[in-house]
C-alpha positions in Angstrom: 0.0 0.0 0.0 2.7 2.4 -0.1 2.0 6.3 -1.8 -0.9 6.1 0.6 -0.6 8.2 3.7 -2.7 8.2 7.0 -5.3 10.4 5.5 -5.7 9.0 2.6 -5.7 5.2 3.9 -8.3 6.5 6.2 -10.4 7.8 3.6 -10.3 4.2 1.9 -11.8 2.8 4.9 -14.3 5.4 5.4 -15.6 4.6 1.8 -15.4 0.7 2.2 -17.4 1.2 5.6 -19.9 3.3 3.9 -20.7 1.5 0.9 -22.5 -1.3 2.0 -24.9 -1.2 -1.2 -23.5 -0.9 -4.5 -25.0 2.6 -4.8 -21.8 3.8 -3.9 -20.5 6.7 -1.9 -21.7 10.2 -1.8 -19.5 13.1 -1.2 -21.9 14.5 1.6 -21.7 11.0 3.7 -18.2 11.1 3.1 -17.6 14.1 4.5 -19.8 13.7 7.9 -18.2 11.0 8.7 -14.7 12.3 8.2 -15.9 15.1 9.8 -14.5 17.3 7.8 -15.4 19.9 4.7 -17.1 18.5 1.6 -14.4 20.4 -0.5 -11.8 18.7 1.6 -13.1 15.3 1.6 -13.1 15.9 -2.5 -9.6 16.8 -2.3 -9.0 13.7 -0.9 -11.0 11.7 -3.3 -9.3 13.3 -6.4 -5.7 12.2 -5.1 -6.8 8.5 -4.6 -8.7 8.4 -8.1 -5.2 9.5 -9.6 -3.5 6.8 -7.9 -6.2 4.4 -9.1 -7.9 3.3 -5.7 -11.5 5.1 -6.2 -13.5 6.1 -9.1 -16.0 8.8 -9.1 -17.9 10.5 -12.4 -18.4 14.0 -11.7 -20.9 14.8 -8.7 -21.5 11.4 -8.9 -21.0 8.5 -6.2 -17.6 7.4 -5.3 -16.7 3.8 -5.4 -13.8 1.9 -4.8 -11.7 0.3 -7.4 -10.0 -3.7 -7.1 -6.5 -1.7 -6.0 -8.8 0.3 -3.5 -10.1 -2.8 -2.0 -7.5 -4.5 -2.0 -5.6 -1.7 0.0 -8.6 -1.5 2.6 -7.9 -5.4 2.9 -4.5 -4.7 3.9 -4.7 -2.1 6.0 -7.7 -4.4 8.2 -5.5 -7.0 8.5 -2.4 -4.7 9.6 -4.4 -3.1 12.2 -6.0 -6.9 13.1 -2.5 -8.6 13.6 -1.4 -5.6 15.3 -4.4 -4.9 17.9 -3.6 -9.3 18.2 -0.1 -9.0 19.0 -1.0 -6.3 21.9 -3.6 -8.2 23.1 -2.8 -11.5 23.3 1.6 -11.1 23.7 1.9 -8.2 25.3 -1.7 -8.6 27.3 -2.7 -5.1 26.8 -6.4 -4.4 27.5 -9.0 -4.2 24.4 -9.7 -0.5 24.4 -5.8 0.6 25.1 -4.9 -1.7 21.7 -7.3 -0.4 19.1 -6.1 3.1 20.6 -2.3 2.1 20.6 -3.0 0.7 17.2 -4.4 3.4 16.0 -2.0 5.2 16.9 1.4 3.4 15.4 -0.1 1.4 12.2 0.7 3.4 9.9 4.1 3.5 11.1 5.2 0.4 11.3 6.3 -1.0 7.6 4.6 -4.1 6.2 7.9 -6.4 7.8 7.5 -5.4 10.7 3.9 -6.0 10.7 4.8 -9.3 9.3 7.7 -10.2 12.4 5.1 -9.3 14.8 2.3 -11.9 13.2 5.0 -14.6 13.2 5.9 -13.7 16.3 2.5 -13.7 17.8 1.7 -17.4 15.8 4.6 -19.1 17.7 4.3 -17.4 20.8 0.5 -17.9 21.0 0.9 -21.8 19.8 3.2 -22.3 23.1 0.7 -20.2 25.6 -1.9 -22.8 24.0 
């Protein structure tokens, strides 16, 4: 997933969480939610049609592209094997890991994510 920032990755989710009907995504929504400006959240939308993750005809509804799915995919299942790793290796309570996560996901590269799910497989098939 890499070209995507924070922002922009959490715009990707924001669109895959809203379009739960294959009407798409409008603008408006997308904004609320991101609680933020509608010219902002267009901004953001423009960028990630250039890099080929969401598709939108003019004042139409956004949807996500494969590439857009696919980087939603892998960003849940970075946050996933993180929040897992804090939970169950370093026993860190539920709502202190989806916060820490949160908060260091999008810094930690895709190895590192990687170390810490092999880590947490071996570790967790001993505790077992």
């Amino acid at each position: 997933m890499s070209g995507l920032t924070e922002s922009m990755e959490n715009y990707l989710r924001c669109i895959h969480e809203l379009s739960y009907t294959n009407k798409g995504v409008r603008l408006t929504d997308l904004a609320d939610k991101m609680k933020v400006r509608k010219a902002s959240a267009n901004n953001a939308v423009m960028k990630l049609s250039k890099l080929g993750y969401c598709a939108q005809v003019k004042y139409g509804p956004i949807f996500l592209t494969d590439a857009g799915i696919e980087a939603v995919k892998a960003a849940t299942g970075k946050h996933l094997i993180i929040v897992k790793f804090l939970k169950d290796i370093l026993m860190v309570d539920e709502e202190t890991a989806e916060a820490e996560t949160t908060k260091i996901e999008h810094h930690l590269s895709t190895s590192t994510v990687y170390a810490m799910h092999q880590l947490h497989s071996k570790l967790k098939n001993r505790l077992d």
